[in-house]
C-alpha positions in Angstrom: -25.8 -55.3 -24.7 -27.2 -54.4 -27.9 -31.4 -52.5 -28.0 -33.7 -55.1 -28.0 -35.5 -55.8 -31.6 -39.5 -55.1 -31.6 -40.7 -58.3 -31.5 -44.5 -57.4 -31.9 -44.1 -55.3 -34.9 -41.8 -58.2 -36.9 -44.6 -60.8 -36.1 -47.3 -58.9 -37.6 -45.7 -59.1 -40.5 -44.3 -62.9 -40.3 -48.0 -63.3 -40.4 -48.7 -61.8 -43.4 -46.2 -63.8 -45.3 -47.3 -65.7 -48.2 -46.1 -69.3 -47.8 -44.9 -71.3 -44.8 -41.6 -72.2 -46.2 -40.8 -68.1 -46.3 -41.9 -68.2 -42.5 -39.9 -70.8 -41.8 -36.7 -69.4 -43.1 -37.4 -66.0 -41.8 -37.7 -67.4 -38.4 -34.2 -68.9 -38.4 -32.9 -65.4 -39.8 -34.8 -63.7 -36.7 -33.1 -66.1 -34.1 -30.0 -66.6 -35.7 -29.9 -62.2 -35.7 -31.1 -61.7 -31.9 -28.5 -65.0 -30.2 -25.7 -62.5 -32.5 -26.8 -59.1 -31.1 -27.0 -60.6 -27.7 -23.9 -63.0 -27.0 -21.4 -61.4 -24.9 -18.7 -62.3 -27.4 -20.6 -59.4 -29.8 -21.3 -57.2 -27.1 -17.6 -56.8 -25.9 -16.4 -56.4 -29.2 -18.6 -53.5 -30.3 -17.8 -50.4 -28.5 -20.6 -48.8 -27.4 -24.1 -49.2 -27.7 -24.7 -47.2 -30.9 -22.1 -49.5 -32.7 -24.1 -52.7 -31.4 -27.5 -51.1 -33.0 -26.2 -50.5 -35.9 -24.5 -54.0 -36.2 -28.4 -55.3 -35.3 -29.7 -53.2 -37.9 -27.5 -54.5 -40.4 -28.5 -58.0 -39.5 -32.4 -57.0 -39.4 -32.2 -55.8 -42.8 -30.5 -58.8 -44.2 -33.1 -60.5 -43.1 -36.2 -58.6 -44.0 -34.7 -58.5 -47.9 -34.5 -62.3 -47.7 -37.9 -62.7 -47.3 -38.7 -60.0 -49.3 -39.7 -57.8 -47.1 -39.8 -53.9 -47.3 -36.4 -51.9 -46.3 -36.4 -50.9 -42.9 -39.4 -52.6 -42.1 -37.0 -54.7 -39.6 -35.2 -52.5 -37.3 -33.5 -52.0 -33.8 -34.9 -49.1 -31.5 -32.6 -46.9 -30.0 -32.2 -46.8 -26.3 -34.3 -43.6 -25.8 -36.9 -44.5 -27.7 -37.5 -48.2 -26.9 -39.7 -50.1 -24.0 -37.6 -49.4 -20.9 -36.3 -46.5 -21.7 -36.5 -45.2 -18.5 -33.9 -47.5 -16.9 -31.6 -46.6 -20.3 -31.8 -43.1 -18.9 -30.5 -43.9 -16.0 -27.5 -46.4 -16.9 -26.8 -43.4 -19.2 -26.9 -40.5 -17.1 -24.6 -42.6 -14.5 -21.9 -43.2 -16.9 -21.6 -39.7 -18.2 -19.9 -36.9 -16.3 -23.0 -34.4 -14.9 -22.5 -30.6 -16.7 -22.5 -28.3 -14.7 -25.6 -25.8 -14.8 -25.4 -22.7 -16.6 -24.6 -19.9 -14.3 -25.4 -16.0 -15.7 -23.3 -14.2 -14.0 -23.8 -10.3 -13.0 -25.0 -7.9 -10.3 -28.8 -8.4 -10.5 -28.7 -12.0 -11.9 -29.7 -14.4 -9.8 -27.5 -17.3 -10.2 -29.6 -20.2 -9.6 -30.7 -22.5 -12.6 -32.4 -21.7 -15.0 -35.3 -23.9 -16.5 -36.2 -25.0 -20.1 -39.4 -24.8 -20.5 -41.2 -21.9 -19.2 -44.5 -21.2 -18.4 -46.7 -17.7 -18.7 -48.7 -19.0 -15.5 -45.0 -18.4 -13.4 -44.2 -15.2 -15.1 -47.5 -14.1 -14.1 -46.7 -15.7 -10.4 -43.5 -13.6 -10.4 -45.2 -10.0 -11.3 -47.9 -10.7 -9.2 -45.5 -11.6 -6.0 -43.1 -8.6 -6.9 -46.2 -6.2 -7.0 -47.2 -7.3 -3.8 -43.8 -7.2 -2.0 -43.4 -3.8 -3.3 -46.7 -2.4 -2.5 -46.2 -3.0 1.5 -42.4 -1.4 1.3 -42.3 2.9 1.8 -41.0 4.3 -1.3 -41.1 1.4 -4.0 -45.3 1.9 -4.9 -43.9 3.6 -7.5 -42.3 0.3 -9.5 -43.6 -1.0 -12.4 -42.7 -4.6 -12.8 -43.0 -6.5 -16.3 -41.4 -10.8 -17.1 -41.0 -12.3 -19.9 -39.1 -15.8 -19.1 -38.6 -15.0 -16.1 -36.3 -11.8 -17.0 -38.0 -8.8 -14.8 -37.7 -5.5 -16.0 -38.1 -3.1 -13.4 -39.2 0.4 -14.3 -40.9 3.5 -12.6 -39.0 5.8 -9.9 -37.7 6.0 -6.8 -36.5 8.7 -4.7 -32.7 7.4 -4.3 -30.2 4.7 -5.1 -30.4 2.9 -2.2 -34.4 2.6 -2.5 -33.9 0.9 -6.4 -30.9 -1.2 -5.1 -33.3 -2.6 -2.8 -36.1 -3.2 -5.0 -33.3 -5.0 -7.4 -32.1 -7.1 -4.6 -35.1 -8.0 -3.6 -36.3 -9.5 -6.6 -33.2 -11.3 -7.2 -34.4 -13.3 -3.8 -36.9 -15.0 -6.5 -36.5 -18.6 -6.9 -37.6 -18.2 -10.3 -36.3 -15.2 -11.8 -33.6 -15.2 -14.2 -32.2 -12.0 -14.2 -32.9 -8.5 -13.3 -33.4 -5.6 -15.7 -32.6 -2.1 -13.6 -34.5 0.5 -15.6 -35.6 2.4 -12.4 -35.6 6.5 -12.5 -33.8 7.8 -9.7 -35.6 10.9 -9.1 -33.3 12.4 -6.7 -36.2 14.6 -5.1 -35.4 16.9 -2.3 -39.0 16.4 -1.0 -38.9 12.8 -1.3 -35.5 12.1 0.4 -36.0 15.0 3.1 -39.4 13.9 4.2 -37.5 9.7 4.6 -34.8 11.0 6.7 -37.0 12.9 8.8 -39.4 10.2 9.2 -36.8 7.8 10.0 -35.4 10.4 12.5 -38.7 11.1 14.1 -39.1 7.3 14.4 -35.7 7.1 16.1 -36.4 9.3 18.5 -40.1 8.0 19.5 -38.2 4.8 19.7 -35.6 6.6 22.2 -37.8 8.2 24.4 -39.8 4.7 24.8 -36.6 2.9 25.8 -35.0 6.3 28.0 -36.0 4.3 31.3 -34.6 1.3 30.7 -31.5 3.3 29.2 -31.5 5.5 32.8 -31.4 2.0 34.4 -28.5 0.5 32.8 -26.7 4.2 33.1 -27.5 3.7 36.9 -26.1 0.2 37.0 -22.8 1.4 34.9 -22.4 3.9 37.7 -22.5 1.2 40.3 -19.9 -1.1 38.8 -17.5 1.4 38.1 -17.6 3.4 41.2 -16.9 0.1 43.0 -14.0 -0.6 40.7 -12.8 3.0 40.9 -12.9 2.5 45.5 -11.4 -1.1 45.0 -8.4 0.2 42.8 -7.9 3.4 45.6 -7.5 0.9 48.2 -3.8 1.7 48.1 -2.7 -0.2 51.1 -4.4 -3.3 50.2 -2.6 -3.5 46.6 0.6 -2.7 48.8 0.2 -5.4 51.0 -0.4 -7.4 47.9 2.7 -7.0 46.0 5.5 -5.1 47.8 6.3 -3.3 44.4 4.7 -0.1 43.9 5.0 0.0 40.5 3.0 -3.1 40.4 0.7 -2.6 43.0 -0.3 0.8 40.8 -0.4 -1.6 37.6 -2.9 -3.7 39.2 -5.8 -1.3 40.4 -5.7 0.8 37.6 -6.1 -2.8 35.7 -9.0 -4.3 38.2 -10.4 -0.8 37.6 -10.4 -1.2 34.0 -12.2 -4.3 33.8 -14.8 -3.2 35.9 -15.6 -0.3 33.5 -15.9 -2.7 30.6 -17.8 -5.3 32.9 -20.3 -2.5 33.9 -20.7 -1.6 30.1 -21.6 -4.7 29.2 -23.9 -5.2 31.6 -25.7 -1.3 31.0 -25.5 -2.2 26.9 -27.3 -6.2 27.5 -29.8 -4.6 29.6 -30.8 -1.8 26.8 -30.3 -4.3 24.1 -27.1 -3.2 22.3 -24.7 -6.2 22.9 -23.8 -5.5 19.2 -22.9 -1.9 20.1 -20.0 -3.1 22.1 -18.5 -5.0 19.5 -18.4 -2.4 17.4 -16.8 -0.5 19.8 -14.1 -3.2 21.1 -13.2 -3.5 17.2 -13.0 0.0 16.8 -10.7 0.4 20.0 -8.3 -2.3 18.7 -8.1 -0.6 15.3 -7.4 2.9 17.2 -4.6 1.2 19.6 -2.8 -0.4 16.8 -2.4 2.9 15.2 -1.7 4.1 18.5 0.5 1.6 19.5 2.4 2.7 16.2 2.9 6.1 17.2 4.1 5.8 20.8 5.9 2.9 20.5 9.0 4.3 22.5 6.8 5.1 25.1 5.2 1.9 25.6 9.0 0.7 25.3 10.0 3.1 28.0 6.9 2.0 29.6 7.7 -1.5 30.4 11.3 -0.4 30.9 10.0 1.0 34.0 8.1 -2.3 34.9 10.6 -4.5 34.8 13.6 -1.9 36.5 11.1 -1.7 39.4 10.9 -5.6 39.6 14.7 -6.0 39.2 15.5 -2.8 41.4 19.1 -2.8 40.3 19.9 0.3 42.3 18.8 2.0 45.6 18.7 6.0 46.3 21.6 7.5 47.0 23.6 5.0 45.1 26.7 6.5 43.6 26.5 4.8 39.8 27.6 5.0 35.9 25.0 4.4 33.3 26.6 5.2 30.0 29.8 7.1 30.8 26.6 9.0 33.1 28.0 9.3 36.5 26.0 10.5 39.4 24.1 9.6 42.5 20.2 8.3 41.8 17.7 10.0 43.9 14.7 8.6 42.4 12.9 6.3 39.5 9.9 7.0 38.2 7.8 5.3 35.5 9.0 7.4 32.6 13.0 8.3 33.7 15.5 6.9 36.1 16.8 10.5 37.9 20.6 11.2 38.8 21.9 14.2 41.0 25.8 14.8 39.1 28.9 14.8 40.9 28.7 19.0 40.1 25.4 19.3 41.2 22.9 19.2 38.3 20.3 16.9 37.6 20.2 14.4 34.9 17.0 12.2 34.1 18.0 9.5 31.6 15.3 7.2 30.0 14.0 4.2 31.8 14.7 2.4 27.9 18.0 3.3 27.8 18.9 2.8 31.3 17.3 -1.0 31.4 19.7 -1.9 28.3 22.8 0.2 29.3 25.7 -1.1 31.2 25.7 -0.1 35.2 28.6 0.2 37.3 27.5 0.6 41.1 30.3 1.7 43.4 28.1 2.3 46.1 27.0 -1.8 45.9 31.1 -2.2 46.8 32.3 0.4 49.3 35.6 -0.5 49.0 37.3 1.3 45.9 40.9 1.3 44.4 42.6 4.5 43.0 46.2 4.1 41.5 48.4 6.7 40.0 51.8 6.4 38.5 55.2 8.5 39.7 58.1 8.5 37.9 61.9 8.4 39.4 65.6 8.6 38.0 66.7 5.9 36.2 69.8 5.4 38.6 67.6 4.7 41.3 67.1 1.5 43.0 63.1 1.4 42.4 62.0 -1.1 45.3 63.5 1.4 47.6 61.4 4.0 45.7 58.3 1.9 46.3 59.5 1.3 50.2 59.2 4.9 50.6 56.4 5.4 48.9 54.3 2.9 50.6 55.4 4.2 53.5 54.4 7.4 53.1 50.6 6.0 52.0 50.3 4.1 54.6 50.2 6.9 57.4 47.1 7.9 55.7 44.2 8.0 57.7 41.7 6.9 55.0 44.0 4.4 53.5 42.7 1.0 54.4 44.8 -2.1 55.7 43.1 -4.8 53.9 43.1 -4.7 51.3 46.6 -3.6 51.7 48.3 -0.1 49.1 50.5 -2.2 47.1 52.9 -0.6 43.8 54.7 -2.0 40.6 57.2 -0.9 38.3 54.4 -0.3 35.5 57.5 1.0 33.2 61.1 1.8 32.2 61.5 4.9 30.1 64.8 6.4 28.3 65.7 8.9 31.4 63.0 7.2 34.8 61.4 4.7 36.0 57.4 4.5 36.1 56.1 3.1 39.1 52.3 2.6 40.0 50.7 2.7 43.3 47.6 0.9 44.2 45.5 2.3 47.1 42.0 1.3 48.6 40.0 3.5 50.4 36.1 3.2 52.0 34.2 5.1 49.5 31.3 5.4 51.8 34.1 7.8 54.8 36.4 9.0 52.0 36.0 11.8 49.0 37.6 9.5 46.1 39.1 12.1 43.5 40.2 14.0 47.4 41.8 11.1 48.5 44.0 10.0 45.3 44.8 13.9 45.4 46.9 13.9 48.8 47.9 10.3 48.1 50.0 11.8 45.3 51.1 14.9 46.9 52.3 12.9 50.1 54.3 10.1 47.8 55.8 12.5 45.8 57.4 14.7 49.2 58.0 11.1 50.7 60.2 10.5 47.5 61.9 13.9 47.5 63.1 14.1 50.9 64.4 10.5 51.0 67.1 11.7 47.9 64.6 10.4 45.1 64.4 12.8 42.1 61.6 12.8 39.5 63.1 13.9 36.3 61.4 15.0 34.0 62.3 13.9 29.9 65.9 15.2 29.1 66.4 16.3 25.0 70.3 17.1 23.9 70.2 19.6 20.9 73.8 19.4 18.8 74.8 22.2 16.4 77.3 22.5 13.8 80.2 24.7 13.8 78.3 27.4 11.6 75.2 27.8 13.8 77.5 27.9 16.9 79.7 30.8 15.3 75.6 32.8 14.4 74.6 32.0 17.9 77.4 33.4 19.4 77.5 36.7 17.0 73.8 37.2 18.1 75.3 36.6 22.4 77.6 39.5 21.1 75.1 42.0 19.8 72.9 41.7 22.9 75.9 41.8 25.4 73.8 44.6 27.2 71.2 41.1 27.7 73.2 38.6 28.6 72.3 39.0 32.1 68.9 37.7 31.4 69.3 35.8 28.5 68.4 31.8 28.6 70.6 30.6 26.0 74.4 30.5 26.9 77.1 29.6 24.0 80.3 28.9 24.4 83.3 29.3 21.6 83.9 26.0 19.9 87.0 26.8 18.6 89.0 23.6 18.9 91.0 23.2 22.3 93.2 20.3 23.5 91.5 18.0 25.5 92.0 17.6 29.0 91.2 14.8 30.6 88.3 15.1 33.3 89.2 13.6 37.2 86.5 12.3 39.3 87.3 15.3 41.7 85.7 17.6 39.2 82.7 15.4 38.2 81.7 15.2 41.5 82.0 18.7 42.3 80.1 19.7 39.3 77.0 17.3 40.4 77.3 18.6 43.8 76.8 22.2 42.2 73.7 20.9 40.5 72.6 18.9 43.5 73.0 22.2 45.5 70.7 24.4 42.9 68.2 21.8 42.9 68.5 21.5 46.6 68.0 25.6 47.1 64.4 25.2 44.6 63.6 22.5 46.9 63.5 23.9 49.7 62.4 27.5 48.6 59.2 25.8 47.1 58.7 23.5 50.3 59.0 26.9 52.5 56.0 28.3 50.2 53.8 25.2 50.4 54.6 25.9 54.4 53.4 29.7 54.3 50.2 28.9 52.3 49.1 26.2 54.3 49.3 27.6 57.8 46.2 29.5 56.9 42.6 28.8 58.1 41.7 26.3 55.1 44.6 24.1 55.0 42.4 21.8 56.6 39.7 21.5 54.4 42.5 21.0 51.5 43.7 18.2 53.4 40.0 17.1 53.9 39.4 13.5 52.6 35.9 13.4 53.6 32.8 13.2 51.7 31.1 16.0 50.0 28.2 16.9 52.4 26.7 19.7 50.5 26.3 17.5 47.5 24.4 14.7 49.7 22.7 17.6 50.8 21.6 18.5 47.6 20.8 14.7 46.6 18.1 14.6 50.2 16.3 17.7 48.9 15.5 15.9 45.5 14.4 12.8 47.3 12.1 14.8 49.9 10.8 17.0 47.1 9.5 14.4 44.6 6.8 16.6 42.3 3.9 14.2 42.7 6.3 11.7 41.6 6.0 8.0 42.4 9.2 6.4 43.3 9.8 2.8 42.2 12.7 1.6 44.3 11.6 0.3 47.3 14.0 -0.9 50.3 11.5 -3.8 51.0 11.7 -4.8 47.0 14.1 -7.6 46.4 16.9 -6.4 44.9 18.8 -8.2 42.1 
């Protein structure tokens, strides 16, 4: 709606017109002007309030020139400036957006808003308060303090930077002040700063000496607490009795021990007053075991390695195992490295890391183990009579076992044999394996031999032509006086007739070969005979277990260096 017109000041002068006809028509021009400027129809067509004034202005001057009037004598007040101006304020400030205040931005600035209109009597408040703030504060007497609009200038000395950064901050706390000038000296004074720290060390200490009985008490009552917590966690059958595991039983006291340290430290630090002491420390500790944590990673990893092998116990002492082509018998695991005794008698301590993520082969966990081996025989041999025999011949064994029963294939069929494979299973627990598959092989093989079978061995035929023959036999000639001991024999290969060869003379010449071979046979059998009639034959034919190296294996056990085993017969195993 457009400003309202003032009405007082227009009938002053309608009463100072000359003639009532003049009145009369001025009147009409007065109403006919207000029922435009206020109809709705005008006031939504204008678009704002300033354009509505002005259009009321225009019609107010129309008017006062009609009845001769001065210019400008009739006019519409602006919003600000007219009666109810207040409530113009306010329907203004509500429809436009509120600035933000100015903001100075800055170290010693304080940001809060700044006024307009100033006043001596508050720079005077502002010196006077700063005067008196600093006067009470040990080493800012020597600030001088001036404002002017609430800008403070601070000047003088002080004996350091941390005694003017207080005086700057502190003024900065000052509703009123604007911003802070820093103009302060820094003296820098050996006297000045030596003669603070010692005060504030001699006040320390009067303060420490005060408070040294109630520290001795909460010292006392540390003590307490963690002696207890140290006795519970010793209670080593108790934790046994708990958990079967010793691994875990160890885990837990040395934790119920640790958290009645920290409970006693709390307890000593609330009574003295320093509950903010310990979180400085806890922070500092976490900080430390990250880096920590960092740096020993693999033996935090080997760490709960151990843990979880002594849960899952996935071997017992003595076991006979594999770890990672690693093959020996365990005699112990401890909470750093699973322990092995070899099979030749050295020790070997693998990681508990590597051993929890490495592939185990147990052969103690099955005592019953299988060997095979492979023997070759002539091709014109019937090969199930060759395994006949060779079963045979296993089966006598002592440490053989019946169930499951020594079985053999033909594994193969080469240019000159025929490979067969025997499968044997023997108690592992009574029987030296590698000792065993030893005299298995040696007692197939004789079986074989004396029942007519031959093992042949890969036959190469080497043909010459005519001129090498004719150089080979020149060099038989020159070393005639060698041909007793020579290796290679030639014969002349000057062309002859053939002659047809009979059976007769086939089979005499294999029976001349059968015969050679018959006389090595039995020459080498008669010296196997002679060397095993002597006092060790029988530990040669001995498939029994090692006992020295189970020997060896219960010393390690019974010695274990302070060591705490983790496998534990009464632990389930897995």
């Amino acid at each position: 709606m457009a400003a309202p017109v003032d009405l007082v000041a227009t009938c002053k002068l309608l009463a100072n017109q000359w003639s009532a006809g003049r009145l009369l028509v001025c009147s009409l021009l007065l109403l006919l002007g207000l029922a435009i400027g206020s109809s709705p129809s005008y006031a939504a067509s204008a678009a704002n309030t300033d354009n509505a004034a002005n259009l009321s202005n225009g019609v107010l001057a129309d008017t006062a020139t009609a009845l001769g009037l001065p210019e400008g004598s009739l006019t519409a007040q602006n919003a600000s400036s007219a009666t109810g101006g207040d409530a113009a304020e306010t329907s203004s400030a509500a429809t436009e957006p509120v600035k933000p205040s100015p903001v100075i931005s800055g170290e010693s600035t304080n940001n809060a808003q700044i006024e307009t209109t100033p006043t001596p009597q508050k720079d005077q408040d502002i010196r006077q308060r700063i005067n008196g703030i600093f006067s009470e504060i040990e080493g800012l007497q020597a600030v001088t303090v001036s404002v002017t609009q609430g800008v403070v200038n601070l000047a003088g000395e002080t004996a350091n930077e941390k005694k003017a950064q207080q005086a700057i901050n502190l003024t900065n706390r000052l509703t009123d002040v604007v911003t802070v000038e820093d103009k302060i000296t820094r003296t820098l004074d050996v006297q000045d700063n030596v003669t603070t720290v010692y005060q504030s060390l001699r006040n320390q200490t009067r303060n420490l000496l005060k408070a040294m009985p109630l520290i001795l008490v909460g010292i006392v009552i540390f003590a307490i607490v963690s002696w207890f917590g140290s006795w519970l966690s010793n209670r080593k059958k108790f934790w046994q009795r708990l958990t079967p595991n010793p691994f875990v039983a160890e885990l837990l006291s040395q934790t119920v021990k640790v958290i009645f340290i920290i409970f006693g430290l709390i307890l000593a630090l609330s009574l003295v007053g320093a509950e903010t002491l310990l979180g400085t420390l806890l922070g500092g500790a976490g900080v430390i075991g990250i880096a920590v944590g960092f740096a020993v990673k693999d033996s935090i990893e080997n760490y709960i390695a151990s843990l979880l092998l002594s849960i899952r116990q996935p071997f017992r002492a003595r076991d006979h195992i594999v770890i990672n082509s690693k093959e020996g018998i365990v005699v112990r695991l401890t909470s750093r490295a699973t322990i092995l005794m070899t099979l030749d008698g050295n020790q070997l301590r693998i990681p508990n890391a590597e051993v929890f993520k490495a592939t185990i082969l147990n052969y103690t966990k099955n005592p019953e183990r299988r060997f095979t081996f492979e023997l070759g025989v002539d091709a014109n041999d019937d090969p199930l009579a060759a395994i006949k025999v060779g079963l045979d011949a296993i089966c006598t064994l002592d440490f053989v076992l019946e169930k499951p029963k020594a079985i053999a294939v033909i594994a193969n069929v080469g240019d000159s044999n025929i490979l067969l494979e025997f499968q044997v299973w023997v108690d592992q627990t009574e029987t030296n394996f590698a000792k065993a598959r030893s005299i298995a092989i040696r007692e197939t093989k004789h079986a074989l031999e004396n029942a007519g079978f031959s093992l042949p061995e890969p036959i190469y035929k080497l043909r010459f032509t005519h001129k090498v023959e004719k150089a080979l036999e020149h060099l038989q000639n020159i070393n005639s006086s060698k041909a007793l001991t020579s290796d290679i024999i030639v014969q002349p290969t000057t062309p002859e007739p053939l002659q047809p060869i009979t059976e007769n003379e086939n089979e005499n010449e294999n029976e001349n070969v059968d015969s050679v071979d018959n006389v090595d046979k039995r020459q080498a059998k008669a010296r196997a005979k002679q060397i095993l009639q002597g006092l060790e034959s029988n530990e040669v034919l001995d498939a029994s277990p090692d006992q020295k190296l189970m020997e060896k294996v219960e010393q390690e056990i019974a010695d274990n260096s302070g060591e705490t085993d983790l496998l534990n017969k009464n632990s389930p195993q897995e």
